[in-house]
PDB file of N, CA, C and O in Angstrom:
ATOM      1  N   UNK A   1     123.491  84.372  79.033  1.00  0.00           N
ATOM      2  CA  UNK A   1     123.094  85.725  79.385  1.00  0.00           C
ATOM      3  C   UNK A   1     124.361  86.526  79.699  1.00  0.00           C
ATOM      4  O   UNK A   1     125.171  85.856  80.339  1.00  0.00           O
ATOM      5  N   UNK A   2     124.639  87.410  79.504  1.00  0.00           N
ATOM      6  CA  UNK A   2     125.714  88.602  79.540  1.00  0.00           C
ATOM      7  C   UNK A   2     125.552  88.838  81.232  1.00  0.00           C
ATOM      8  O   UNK A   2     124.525  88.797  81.911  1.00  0.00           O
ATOM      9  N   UNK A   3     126.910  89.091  81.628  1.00  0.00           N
ATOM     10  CA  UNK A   3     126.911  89.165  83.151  1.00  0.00           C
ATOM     11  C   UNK A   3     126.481  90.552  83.332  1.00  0.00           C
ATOM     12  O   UNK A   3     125.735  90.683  84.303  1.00  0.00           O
ATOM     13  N   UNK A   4     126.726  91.606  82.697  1.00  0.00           N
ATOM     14  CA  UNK A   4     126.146  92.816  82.827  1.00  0.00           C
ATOM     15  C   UNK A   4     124.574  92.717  83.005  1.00  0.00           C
ATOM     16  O   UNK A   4     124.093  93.368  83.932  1.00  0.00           O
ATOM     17  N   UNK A   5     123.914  92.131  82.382  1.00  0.00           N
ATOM     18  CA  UNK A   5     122.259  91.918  82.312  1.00  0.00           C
ATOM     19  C   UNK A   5     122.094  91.195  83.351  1.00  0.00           C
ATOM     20  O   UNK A   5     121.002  91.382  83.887  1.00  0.00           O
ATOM     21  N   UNK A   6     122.868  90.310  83.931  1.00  0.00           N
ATOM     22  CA  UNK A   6     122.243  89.158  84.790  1.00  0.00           C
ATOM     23  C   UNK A   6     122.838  90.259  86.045  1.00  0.00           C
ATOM     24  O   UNK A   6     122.075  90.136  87.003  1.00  0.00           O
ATOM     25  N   UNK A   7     123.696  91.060  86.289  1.00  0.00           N
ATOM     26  CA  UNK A   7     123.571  91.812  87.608  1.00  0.00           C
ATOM     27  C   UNK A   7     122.923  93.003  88.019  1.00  0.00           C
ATOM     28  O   UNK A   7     122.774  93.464  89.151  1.00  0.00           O
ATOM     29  N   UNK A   8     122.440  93.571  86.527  1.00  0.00           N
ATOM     30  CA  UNK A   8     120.835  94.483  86.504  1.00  0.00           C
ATOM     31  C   UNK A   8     120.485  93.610  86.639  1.00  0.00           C
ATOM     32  O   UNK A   8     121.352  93.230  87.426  1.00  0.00           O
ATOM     33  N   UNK A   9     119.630  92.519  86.511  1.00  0.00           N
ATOM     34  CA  UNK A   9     118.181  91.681  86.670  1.00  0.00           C
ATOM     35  C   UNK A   9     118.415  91.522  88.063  1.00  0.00           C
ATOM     36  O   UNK A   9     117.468  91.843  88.781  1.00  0.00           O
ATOM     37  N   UNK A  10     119.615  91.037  88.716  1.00  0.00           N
ATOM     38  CA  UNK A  10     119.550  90.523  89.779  1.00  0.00           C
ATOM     39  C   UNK A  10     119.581  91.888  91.312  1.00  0.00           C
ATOM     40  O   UNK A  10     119.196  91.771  92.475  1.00  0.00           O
ATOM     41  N   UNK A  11     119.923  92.520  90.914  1.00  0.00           N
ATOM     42  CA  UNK A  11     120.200  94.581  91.895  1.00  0.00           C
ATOM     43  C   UNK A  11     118.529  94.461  91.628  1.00  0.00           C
ATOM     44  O   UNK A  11     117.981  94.344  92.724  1.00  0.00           O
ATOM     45  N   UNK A  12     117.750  94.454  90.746  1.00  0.00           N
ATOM     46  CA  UNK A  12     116.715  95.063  90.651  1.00  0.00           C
ATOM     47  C   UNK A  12     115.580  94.272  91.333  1.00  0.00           C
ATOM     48  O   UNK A  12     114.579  94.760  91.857  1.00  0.00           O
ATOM     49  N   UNK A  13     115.873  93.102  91.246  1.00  0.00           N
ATOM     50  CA  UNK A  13     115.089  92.435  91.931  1.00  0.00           C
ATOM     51  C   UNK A  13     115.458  92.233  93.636  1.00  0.00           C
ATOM     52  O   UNK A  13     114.712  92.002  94.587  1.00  0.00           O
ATOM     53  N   UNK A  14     116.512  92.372  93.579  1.00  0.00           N
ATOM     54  CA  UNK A  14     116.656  92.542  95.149  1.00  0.00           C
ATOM     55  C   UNK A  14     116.204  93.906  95.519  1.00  0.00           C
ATOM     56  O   UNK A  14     116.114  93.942  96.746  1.00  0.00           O
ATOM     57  N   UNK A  15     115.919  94.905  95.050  1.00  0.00           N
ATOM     58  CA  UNK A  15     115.802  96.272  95.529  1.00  0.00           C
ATOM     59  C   UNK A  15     113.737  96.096  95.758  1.00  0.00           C
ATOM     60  O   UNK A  15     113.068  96.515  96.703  1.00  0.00           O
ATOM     61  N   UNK A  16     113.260  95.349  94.522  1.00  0.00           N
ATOM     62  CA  UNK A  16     112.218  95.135  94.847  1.00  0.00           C
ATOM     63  C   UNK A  16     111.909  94.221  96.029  1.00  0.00           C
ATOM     64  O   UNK A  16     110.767  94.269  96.485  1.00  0.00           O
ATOM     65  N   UNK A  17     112.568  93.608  96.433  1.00  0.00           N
ATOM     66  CA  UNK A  17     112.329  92.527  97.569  1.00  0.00           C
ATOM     67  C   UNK A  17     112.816  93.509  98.886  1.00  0.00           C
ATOM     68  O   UNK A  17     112.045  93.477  99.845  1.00  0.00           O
ATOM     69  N   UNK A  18     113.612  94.082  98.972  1.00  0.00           N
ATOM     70  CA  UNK A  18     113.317  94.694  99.995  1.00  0.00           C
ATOM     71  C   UNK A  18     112.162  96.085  99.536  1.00  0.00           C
ATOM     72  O   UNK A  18     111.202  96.092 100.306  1.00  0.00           O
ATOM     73  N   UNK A  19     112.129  96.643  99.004  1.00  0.00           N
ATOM     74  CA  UNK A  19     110.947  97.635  99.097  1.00  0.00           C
ATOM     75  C   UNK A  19     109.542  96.877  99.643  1.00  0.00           C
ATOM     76  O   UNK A  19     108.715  97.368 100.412  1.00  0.00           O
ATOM     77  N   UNK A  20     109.511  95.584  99.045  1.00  0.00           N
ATOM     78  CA  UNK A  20     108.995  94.537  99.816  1.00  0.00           C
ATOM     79  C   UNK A  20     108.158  94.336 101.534  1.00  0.00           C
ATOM     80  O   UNK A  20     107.243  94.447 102.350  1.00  0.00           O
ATOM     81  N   UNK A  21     109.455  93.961 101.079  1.00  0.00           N
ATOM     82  CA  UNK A  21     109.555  94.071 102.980  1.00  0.00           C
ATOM     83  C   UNK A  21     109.808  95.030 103.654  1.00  0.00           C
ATOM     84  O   UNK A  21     109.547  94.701 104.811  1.00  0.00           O
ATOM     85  N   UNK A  22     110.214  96.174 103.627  1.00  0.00           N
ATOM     86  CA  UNK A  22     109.504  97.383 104.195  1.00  0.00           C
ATOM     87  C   UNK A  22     108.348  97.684 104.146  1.00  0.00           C
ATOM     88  O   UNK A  22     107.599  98.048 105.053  1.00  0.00           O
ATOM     89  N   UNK A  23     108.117  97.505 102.815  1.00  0.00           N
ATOM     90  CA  UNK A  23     106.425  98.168 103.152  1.00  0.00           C
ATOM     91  C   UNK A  23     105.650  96.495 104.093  1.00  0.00           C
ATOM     92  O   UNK A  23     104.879  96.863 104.980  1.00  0.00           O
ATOM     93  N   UNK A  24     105.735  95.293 104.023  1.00  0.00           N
ATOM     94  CA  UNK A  24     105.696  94.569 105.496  1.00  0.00           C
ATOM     95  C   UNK A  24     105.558  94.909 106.300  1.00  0.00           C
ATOM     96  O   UNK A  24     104.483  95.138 106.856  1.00  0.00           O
ATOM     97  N   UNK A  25     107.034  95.137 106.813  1.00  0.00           N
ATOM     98  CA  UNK A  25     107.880  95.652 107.795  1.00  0.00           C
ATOM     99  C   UNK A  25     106.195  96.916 108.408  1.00  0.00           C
ATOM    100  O   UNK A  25     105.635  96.816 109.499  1.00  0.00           O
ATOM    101  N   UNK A  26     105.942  97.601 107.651  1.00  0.00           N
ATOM    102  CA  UNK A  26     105.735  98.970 108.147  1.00  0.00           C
ATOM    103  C   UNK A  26     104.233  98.876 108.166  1.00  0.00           C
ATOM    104  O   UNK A  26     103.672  99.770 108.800  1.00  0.00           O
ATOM    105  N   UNK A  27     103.178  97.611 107.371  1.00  0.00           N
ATOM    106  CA  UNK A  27     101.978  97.662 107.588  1.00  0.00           C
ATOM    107  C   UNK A  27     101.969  96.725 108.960  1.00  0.00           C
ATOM    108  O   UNK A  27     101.082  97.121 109.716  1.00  0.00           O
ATOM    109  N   UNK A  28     102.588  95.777 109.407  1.00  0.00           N
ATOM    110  CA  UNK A  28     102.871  94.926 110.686  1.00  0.00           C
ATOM    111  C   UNK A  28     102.860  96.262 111.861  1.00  0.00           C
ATOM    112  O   UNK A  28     101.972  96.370 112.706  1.00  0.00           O
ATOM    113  N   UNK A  29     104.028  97.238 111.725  1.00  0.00           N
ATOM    114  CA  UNK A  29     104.076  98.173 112.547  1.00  0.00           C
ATOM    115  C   UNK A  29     102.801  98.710 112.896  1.00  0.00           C
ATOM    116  O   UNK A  29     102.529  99.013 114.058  1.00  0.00           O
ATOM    117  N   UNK A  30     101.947  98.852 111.869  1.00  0.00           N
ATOM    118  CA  UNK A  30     100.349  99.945 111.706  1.00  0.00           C
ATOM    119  C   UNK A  30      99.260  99.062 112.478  1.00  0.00           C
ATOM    120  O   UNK A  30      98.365  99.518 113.189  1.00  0.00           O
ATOM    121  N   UNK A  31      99.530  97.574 112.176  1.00  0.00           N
ATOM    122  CA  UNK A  31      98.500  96.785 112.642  1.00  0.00           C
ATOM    123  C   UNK A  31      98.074  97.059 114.081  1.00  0.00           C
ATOM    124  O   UNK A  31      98.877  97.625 114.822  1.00  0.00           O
ATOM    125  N   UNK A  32      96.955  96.725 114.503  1.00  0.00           N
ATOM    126  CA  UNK A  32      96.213  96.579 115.724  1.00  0.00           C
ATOM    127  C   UNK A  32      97.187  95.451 116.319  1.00  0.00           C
ATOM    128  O   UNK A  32      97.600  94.480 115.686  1.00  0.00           O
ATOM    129  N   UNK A  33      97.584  95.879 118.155  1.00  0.00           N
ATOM    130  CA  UNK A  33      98.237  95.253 118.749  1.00  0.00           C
ATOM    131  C   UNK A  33      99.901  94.878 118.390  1.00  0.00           C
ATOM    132  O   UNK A  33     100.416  93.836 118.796  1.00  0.00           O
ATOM    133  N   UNK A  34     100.572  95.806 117.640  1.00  0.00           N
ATOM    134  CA  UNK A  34     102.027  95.514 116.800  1.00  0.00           C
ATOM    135  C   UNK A  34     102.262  94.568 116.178  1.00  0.00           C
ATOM    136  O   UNK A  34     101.589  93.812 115.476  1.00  0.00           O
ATOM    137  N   UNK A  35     103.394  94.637 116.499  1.00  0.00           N
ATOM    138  CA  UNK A  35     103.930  93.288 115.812  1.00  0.00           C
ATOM    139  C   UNK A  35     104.089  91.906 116.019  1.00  0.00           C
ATOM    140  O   UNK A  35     104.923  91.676 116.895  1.00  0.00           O
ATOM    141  N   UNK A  36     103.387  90.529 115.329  1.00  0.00           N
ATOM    142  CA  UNK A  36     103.317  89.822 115.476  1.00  0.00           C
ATOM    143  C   UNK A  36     104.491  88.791 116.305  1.00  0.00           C
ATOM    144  O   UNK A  36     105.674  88.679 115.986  1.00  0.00           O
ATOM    145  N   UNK A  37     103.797  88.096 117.438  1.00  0.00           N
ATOM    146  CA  UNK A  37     104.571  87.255 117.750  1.00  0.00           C
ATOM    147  C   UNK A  37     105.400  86.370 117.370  1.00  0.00           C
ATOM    148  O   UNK A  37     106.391  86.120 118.056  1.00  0.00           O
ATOM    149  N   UNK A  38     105.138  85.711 116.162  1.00  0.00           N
ATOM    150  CA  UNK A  38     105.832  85.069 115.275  1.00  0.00           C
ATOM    151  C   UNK A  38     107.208  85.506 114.686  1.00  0.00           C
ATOM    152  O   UNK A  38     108.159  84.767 114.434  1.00  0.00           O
ATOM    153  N   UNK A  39     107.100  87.220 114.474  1.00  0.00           N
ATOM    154  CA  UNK A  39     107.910  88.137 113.961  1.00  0.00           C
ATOM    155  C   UNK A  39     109.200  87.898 115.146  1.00  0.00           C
ATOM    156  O   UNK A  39     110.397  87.663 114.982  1.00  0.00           O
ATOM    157  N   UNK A  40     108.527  88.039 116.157  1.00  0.00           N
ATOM    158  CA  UNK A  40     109.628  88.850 117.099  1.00  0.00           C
ATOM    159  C   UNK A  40     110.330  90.030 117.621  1.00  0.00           C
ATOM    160  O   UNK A  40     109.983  91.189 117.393  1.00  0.00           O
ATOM    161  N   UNK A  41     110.855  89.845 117.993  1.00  0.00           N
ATOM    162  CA  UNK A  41     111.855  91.697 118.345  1.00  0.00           C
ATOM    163  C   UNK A  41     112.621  91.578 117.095  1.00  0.00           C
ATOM    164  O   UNK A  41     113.206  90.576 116.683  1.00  0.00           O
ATOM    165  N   UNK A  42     112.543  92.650 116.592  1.00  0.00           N
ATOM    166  CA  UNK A  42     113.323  93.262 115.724  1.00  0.00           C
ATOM    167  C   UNK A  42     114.435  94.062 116.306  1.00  0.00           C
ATOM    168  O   UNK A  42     114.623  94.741 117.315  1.00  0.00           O
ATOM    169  N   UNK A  43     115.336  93.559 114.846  1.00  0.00           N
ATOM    170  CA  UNK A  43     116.843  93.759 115.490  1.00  0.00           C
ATOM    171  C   UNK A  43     117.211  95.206 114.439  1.00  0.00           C
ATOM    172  O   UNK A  43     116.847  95.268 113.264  1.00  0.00           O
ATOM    173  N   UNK A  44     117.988  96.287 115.144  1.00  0.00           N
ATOM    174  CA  UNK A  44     118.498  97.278 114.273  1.00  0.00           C
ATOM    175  C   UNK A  44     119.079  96.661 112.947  1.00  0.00           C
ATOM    176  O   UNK A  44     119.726  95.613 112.929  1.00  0.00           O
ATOM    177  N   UNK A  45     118.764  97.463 111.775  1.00  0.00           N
ATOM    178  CA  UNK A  45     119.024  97.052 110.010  1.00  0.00           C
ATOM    179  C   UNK A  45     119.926  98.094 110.153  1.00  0.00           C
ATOM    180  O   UNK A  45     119.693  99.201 110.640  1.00  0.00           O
ATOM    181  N   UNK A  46     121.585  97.431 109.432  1.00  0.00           N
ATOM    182  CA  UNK A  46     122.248  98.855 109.211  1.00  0.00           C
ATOM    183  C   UNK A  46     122.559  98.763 107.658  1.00  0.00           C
ATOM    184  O   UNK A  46     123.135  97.800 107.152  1.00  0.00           O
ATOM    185  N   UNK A  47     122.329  99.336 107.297  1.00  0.00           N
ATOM    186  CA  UNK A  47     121.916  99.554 105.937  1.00  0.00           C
ATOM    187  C   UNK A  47     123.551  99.612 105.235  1.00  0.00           C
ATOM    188  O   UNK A  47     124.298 100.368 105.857  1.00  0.00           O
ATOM    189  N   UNK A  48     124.150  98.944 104.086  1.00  0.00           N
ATOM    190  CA  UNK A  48     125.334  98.960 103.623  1.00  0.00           C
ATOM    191  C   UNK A  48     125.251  99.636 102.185  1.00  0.00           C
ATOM    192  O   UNK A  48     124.540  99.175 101.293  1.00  0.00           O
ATOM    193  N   UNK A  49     126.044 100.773 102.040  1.00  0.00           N
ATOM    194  CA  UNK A  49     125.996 101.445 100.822  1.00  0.00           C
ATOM    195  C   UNK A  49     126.281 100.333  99.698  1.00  0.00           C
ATOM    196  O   UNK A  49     127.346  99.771  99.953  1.00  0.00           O
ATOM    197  N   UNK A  50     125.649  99.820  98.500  1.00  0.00           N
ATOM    198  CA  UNK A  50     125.837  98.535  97.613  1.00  0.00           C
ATOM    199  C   UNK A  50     127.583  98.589  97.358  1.00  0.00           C
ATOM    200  O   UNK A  50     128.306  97.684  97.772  1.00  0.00           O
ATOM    201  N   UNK A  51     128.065  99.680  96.684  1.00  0.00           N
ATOM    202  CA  UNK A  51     129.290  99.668  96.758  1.00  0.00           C
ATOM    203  C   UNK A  51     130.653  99.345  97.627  1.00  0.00           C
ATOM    204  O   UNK A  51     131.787  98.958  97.343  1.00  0.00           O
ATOM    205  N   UNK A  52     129.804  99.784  99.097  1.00  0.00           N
ATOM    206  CA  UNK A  52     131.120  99.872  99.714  1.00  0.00           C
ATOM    207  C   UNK A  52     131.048  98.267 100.251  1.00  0.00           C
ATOM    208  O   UNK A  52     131.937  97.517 100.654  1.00  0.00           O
ATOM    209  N   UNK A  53     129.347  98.044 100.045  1.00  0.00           N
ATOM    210  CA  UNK A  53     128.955  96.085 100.922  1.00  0.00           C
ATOM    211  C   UNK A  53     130.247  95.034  99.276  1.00  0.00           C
ATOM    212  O   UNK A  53     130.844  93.960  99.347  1.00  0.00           O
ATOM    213  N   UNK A  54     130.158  95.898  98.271  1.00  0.00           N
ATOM    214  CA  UNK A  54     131.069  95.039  97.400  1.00  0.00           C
ATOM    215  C   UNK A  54     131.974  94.422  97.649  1.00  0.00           C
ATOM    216  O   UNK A  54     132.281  93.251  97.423  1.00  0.00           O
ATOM    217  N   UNK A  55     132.695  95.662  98.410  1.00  0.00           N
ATOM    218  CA  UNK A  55     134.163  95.479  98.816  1.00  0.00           C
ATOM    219  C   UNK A  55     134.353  94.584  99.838  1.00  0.00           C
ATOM    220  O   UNK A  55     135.434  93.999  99.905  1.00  0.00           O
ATOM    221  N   UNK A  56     133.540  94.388 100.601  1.00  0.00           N
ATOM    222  CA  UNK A  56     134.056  93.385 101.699  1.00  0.00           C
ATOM    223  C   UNK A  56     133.944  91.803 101.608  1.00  0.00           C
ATOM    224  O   UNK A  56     134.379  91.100 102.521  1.00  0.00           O
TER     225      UNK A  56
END
């Protein structure tokens, strides 16, 4: 497979996995009584621009 194709396949599927889990993330929030115990406290997400998370 061409590395160009295999890092679209692979960006795209991670972008779906988190859209994912936000929308999770955000029906857990909606639920009756919050968020599950199991879950836990949630910790601040700081979000890394893809480019600049490259570089490091």
């Amino acid at each position: 497979m061409h590395p160009d194709l295999f890092l679209t396949i692979y960006r795209q599927q991670e972008r779906e996995l988190e859209q994912r889990l936000l929308q999770r993330f955000a029906a857990d929030e909606r639920a009756p009584g919050g968020p599950t115990k199991a879950r836990g406290l949630r910790v601040a997400h700081i979000r890394l621009h893809r480019k600049g998370a490259a570089r490091l």
